[in-house]
C-alpha positions in Angstrom: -14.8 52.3 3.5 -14.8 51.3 -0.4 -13.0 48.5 -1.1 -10.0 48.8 -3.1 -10.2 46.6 -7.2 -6.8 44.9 -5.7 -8.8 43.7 -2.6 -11.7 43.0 -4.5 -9.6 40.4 -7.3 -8.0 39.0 -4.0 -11.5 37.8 -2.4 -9.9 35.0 -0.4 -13.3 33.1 -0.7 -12.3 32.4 -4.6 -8.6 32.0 -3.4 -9.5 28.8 -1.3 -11.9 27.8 -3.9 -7.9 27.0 -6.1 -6.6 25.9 -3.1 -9.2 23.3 -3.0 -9.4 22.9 -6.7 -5.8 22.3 -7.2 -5.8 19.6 -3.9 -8.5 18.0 -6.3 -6.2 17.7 -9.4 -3.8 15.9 -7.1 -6.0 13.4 -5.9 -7.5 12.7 -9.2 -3.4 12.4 -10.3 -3.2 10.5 -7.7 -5.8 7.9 -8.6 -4.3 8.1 -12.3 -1.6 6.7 -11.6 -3.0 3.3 -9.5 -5.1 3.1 -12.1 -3.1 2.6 -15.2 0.8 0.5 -15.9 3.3 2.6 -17.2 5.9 1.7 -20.1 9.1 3.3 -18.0 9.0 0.7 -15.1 9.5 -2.8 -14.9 6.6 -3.5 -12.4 3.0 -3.0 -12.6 1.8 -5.1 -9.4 0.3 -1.7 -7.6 -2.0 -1.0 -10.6 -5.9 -1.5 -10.2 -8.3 -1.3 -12.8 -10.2 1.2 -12.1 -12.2 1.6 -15.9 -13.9 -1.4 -14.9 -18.0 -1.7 -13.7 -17.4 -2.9 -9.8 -19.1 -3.3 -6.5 -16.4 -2.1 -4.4 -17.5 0.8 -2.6 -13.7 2.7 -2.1 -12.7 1.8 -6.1 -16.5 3.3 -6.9 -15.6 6.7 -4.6 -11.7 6.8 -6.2 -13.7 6.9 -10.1 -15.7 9.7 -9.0 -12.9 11.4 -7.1 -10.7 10.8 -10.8 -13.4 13.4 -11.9 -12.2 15.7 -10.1 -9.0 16.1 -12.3 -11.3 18.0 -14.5 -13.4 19.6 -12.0 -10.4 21.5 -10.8 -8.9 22.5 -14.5 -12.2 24.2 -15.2 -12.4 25.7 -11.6 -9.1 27.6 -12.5 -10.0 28.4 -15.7 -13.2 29.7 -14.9 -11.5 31.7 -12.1 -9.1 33.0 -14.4 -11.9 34.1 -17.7 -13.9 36.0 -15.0 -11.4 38.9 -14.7 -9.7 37.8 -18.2 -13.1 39.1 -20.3 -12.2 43.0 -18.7 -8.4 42.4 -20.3 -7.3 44.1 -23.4 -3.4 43.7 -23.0 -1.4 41.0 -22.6 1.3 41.1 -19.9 4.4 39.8 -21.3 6.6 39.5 -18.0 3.8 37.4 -16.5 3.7 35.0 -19.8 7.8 35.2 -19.3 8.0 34.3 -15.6 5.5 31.4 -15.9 7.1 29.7 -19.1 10.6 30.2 -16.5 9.0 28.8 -14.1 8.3 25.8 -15.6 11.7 25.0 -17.1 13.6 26.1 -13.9 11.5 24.1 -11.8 11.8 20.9 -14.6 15.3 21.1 -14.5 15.9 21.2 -11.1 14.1 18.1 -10.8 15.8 16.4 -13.6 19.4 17.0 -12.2 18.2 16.6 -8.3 16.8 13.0 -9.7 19.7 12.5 -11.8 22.2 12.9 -9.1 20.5 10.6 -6.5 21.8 8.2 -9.2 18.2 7.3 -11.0 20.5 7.3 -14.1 18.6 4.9 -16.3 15.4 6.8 -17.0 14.1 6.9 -20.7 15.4 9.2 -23.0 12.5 10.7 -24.1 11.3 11.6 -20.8 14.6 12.9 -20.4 14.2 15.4 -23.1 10.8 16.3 -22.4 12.0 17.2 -18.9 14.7 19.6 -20.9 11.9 21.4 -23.2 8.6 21.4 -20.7 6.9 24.0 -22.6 7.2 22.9 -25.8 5.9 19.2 -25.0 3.6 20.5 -22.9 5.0 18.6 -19.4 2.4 20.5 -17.5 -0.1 20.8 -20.4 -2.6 22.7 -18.7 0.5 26.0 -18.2 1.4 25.6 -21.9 -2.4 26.0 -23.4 -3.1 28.7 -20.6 0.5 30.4 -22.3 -1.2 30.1 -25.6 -5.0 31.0 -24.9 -3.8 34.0 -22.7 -1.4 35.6 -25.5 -4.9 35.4 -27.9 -7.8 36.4 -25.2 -7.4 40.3 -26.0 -7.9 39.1 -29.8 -11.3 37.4 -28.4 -12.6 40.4 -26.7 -12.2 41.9 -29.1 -14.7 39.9 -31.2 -16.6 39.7 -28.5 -16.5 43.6 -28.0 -18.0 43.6 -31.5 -21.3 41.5 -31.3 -24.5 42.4 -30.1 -26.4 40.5 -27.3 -28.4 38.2 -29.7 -25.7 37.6 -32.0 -23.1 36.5 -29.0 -25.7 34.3 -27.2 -25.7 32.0 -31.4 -22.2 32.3 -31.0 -22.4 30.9 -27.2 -24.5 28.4 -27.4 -23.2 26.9 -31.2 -19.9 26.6 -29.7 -21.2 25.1 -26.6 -23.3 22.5 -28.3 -20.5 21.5 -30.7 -17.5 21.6 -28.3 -18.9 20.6 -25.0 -22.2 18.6 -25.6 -21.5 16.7 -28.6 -17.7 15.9 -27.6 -18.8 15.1 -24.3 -20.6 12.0 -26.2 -18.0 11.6 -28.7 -14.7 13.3 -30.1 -16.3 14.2 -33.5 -15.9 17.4 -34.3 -11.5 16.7 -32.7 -11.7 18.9 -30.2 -8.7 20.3 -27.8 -8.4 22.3 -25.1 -7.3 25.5 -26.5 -11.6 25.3 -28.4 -13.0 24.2 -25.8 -11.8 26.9 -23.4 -13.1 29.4 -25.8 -16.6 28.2 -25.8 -16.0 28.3 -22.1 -14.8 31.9 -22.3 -17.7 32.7 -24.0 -20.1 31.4 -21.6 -18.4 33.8 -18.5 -18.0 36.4 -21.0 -21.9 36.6 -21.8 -22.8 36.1 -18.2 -21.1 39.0 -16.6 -22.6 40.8 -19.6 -25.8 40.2 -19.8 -26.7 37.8 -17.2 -25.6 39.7 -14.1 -28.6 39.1 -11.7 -28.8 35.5 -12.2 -24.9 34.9 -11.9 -25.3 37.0 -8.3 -28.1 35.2 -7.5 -27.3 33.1 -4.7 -30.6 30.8 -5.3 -29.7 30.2 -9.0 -26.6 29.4 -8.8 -27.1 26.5 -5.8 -29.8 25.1 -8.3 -27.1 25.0 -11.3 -24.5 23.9 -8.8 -27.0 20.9 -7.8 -28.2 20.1 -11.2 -24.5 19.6 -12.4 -23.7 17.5 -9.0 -26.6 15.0 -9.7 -25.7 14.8 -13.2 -22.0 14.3 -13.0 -22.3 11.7 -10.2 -25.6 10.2 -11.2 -24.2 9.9 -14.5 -21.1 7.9 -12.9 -23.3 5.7 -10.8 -25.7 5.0 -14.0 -22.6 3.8 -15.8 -21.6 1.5 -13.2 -24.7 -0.2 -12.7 -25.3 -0.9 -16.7 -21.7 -2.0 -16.9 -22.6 -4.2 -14.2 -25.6 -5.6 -16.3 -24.0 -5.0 -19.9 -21.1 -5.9 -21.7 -20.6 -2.6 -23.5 -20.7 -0.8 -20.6 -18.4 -2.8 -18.5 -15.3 -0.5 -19.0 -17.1 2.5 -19.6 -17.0 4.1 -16.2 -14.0 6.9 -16.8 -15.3 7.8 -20.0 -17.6 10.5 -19.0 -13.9 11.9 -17.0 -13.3 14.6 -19.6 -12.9 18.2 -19.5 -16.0 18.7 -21.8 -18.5 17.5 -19.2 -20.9 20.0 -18.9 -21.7 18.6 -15.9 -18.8 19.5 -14.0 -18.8 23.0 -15.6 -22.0 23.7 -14.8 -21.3 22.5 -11.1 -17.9 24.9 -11.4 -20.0 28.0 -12.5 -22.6 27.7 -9.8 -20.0 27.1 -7.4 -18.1 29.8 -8.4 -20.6 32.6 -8.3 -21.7 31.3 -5.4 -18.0 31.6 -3.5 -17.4 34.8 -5.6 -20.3 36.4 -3.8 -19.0 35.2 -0.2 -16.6 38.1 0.9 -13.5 37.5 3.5 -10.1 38.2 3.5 -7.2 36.1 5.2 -3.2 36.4 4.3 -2.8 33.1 4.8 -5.5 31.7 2.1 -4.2 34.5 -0.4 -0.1 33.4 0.3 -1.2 29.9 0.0 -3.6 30.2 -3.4 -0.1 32.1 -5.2 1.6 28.8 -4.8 -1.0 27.2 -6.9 0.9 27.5 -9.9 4.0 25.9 -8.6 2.2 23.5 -6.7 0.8 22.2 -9.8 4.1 22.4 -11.8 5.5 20.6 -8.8 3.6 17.8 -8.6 2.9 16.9 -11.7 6.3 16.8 -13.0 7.0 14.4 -16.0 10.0 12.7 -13.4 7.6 12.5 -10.6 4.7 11.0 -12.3 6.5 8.6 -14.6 9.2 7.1 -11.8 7.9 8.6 -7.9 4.2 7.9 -7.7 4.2 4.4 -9.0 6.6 4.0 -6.3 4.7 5.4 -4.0 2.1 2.4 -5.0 3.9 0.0 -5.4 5.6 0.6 -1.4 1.7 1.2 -0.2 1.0 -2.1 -2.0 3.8 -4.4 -0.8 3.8 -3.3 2.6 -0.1 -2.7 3.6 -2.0 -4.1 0.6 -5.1 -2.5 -0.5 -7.4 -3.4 1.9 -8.0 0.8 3.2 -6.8 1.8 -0.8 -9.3 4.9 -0.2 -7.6 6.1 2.9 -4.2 5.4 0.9 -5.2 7.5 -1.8 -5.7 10.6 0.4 -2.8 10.2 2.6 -0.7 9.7 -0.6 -2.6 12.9 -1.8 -1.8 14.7 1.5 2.1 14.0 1.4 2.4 15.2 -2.0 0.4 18.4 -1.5 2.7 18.7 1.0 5.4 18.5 -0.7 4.4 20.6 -3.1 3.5 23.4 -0.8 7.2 23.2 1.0 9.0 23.1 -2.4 7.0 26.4 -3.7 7.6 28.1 -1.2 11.4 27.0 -0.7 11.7 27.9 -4.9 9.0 31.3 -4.2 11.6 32.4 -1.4 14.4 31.7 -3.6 14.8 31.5 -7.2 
């Protein structure tokens, strides 16, 4: 029996691939905030320095599990341009719901925190928490709001160059806004630009490069390359900063959404799940809460005031000695968390 284009877009293998990718950005959120102080609380005895060149085997596996933050952002984007490229229209009650989303969900928070009597928080988180969309409180919902309303106006320039003159275009923007600002911010690069060169890539692959993106082979020997050169890259780092000043602190500097490492790894990966078929409710249910998940957890309230909490209780009462194991269980109660509060609000409001 032919399979229907609705059960074909809802291939649960590339539905757990966001269920995993979005459990990723939460650990790597997670290990953010051990990692730095924060100016809105009065205590900053949880935070480890995690920049820093070390020899500590569960603070060198938490800075390559901080890379993950970006591994998952480009997994959903990626996920997203596949079926984004064959889009011509721009659905308006989608763009609607999700910017609701955001602010119901942000106020709800901000008067549920309010009235448990947390009463002295900072102003300007305060009013960020009011206007999440415009100050970007979940940055990665407010550029997808903005790159989504203009992606029928980039197929449509890409509808209009041939082959030759798309792979220039593809590979100028990928030098300039993913290899070169993965060295250094020159050319001032933001999201918004560098999801286009981005778009580009997937757009001329399921073009013109459709045997070697359904090539199973191929695409475990990209995903492979752009593992050993992500991590290989971290573990390079840490050794010269071990051995050299200048490098001392440079460990999370490669932690960046232009690292063509991880989006290498994340376009191997994901023609690799894309071409492993299976269908399960459960996977599908759970991958829609993604989006809420996200908004969820990464509140502005919940990051600035909750998860330092969270370490500074993990620290004061157990110490660091298992911080590794911390970080995951801290990562599990949130996702948690974040599934029950999705679904309570998806069930709901």
């Amino acid at each position: 029996m032919r399979k229907s284009k609705q059960s074909e877009e809802r291939n649960s293998s590339v539905e757990l691939l966001k269920i995993i990718a979005i459990f990723l950005i939460l650990i790597s959120h997670v290990i953010w905030t051990v990692g730095r102080t924060s100016e809105y609380i009065a205590y900053d005895d949880y935070v480890v320095d995690l920049s820093v060149a070390t020899t500590n085997i569960q603070h060198l596996i938490m800075i390559m599990l901080y890379y993950s933050g970006a591994l998952g952002n480009t997994v959903f984007f990626v996920c997203s341009s596949w079926f984004l490229v064959d889009s011509n229209r721009v659905n308006k009650k989608k763009m609607l719901y999700m910017a609701l989303d955001v602010w119901v969900i942000s106020v709800i928070i901000f008067i549920a925190t309010y009235s448990l009597g947390i009463d002295k928080m900072d102003p300007w988180v305060m009013f960020v928490q009011l206007f999440p969309n415009i100050f970007a409180n979940n940055w990665y919902i407010t550029c997808y709001l903005i790159f989504y309303s203009i992606h029928p106006v980039l197929n449509g320039i890409i509808n209009n160059l041939n082959q030759r003159t798309m792979l220039r275009c593809t590979l100028v923007l990928s030098i300039l806004y993913i290899c070169f600002n993965f060295i250094s911010t020159f050319f001032f690069p933001s999201p918004i630009i560098l999801w286009v060169a981005i778009y580009f890539i997937i757009s001329y692959m399921k073009r013109y490069l459709k045997d070697i993106s359904e090539n199973l082979k191929i695409n475990k020997i990209l995903f492979l390359v752009g593992f050993i050169g992500n991590y290989g890259l971290i573990l390079l780092t840490n050794f010269l900063g071990l051995k050299i000043g200048f490098f001392q602190n440079k460990v999370l500097y490669w932690s960046n959404n232009c690292n063509p490492f991880l989006i290498l790894m994340v376009i191997g990966l994901f023609n690799i799940v894309r071409n492993i078929h299976f269908e399960s409710k459960v996977i599908n249910n759970l991958s829609k809460l993604s989006l809420l998940i996200y908004v969820v957890h990464d509140n502005s309230i919940l990051r600035t005031y909750y998860r330092p909490q969270m370490w500074h209780y993990v620290y004061n009462n157990y110490g660091y000695n298992n911080i590794l194991m911390w970080t995951i269980v801290l990562g599990i109660i949130i996702f948690l968390f974040g599934v029950c509060a999705s679904i309570f609000y998806y069930r709901t409001i």
